[in-house]
N, C-alpha and C positions, 0 to 999 in steps of 0.2 A: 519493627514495622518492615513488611515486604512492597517497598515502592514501588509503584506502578513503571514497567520500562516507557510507556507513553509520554511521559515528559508534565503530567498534572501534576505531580508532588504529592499525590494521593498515593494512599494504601491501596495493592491491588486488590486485594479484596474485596474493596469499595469503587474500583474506579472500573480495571477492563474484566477483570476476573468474571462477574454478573452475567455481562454481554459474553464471554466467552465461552460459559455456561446457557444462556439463550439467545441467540442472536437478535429476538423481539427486542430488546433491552436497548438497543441501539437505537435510538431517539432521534438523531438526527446524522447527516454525513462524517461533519468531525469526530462525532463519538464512534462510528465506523471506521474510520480512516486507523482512530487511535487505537481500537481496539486490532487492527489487522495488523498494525504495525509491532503489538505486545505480542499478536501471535506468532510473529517472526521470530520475538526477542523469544519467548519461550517452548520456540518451536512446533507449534497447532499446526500442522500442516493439513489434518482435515476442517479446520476454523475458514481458514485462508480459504481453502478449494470453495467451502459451503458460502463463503462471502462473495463470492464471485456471483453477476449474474448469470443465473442458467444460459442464457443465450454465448454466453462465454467458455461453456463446455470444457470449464476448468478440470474437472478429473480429467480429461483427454490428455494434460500436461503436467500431471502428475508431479513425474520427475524433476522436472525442470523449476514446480513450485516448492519441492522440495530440497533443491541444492538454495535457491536463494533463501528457504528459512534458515539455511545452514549457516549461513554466512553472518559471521559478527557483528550482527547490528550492536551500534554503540551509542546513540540517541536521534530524536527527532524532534524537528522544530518547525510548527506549523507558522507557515507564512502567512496565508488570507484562506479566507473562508468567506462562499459566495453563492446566494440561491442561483439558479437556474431558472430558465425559461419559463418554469412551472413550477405548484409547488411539488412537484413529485421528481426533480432532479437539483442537485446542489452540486457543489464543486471546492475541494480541497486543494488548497495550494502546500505542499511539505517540502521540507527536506528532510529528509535521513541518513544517517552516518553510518558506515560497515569499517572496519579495518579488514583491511585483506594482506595477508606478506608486511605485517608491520607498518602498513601505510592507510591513512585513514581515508577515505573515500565518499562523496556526496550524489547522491539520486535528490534530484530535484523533479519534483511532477506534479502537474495540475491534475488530477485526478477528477473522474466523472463519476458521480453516485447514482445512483435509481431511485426511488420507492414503489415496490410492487406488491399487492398484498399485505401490507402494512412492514414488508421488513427494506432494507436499504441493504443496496448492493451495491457493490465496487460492479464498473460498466469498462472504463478505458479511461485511458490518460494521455496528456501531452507535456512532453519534456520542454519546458521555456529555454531553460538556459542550457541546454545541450550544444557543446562544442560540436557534438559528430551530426545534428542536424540543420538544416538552413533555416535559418530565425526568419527570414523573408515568407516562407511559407508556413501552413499552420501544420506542420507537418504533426504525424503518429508511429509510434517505431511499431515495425510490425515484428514477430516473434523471432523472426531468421534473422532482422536485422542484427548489426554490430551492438551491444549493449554500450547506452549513453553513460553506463561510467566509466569509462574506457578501460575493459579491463580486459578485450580481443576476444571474449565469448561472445555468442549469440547470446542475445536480451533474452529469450526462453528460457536458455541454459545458465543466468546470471540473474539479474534482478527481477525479469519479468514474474 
């Protein structure tokens, strides 16, 4: 059995593999979340881009969503899971684990969904527990920013 890297204990085949193959398939934000996070583990870089909402002009950063499929994810663990405003926006609470230079490393982020059309988009996120930003405010890392896993790239060129 090829386990799903999303953390269900399912067979991928049966879990992100479907959605990965049609992005319809994706039912609600967690099954988006997880499904973009397998694409990391198994490197989809055109999954990732196409999960992006269009107003997110994900192909424009290409490169930069391609150095962080690069990078060692090593697992994920959803924290909360939360409707939105409406029913056409939800919200994913994760973390997820990379090794980088032998040290293992956590992106925590509340993540914003969409549904447009009937399919669900990754929109933007906010890092709760981010050291590198002020918890007083509801702050958002913007691309140039420093990346919140503190690893001295730009979030572009790292996790974003």
């Amino acid at each position: 059995m090829d386990t799903c890297p999303c953390g269900t204990n399912k067979d991928y085949a049966n879990c992100c593999e479907p959605i990965h193959n049609d992005h319809a398939k994706a039912k609600t934000p967690e099954q988006l979340m997880r499904s973009r996070y397998s694409a990391h583990v198994k490197h989809l870089v055109d999954y990732v881009i196409a999960t992006y909402h269009p107003s997110c002009e994900a192909h424009m950063q290409r490169e930069a969503i391609q150095q962080s499929v690069e990078s060692e994810w090593c697992e994920l663990d959803v924290v909360k899971v939360e409707d939105g405003a409406h029913v056409q926006e939800g919200f994913v609470t994760f973390k997820a684990y990379f090794t980088e230079q032998g040290i293992k490393h956590c992106l925590e982020e509340r993540s914003r969904f969409i549904r447009e059309n009937d399919l669900w988009y990754y929109i933007d996120g906010t890092f709760p527990n981010s050291p590198l930003l002020d918890k007083s405010a509801n702050s958002k890392v913007g691309r140039n920013d420093p990346c919140t896993c503190g690893s001295g790239k730009k979030y572009k060129k790292c996790c974003g």
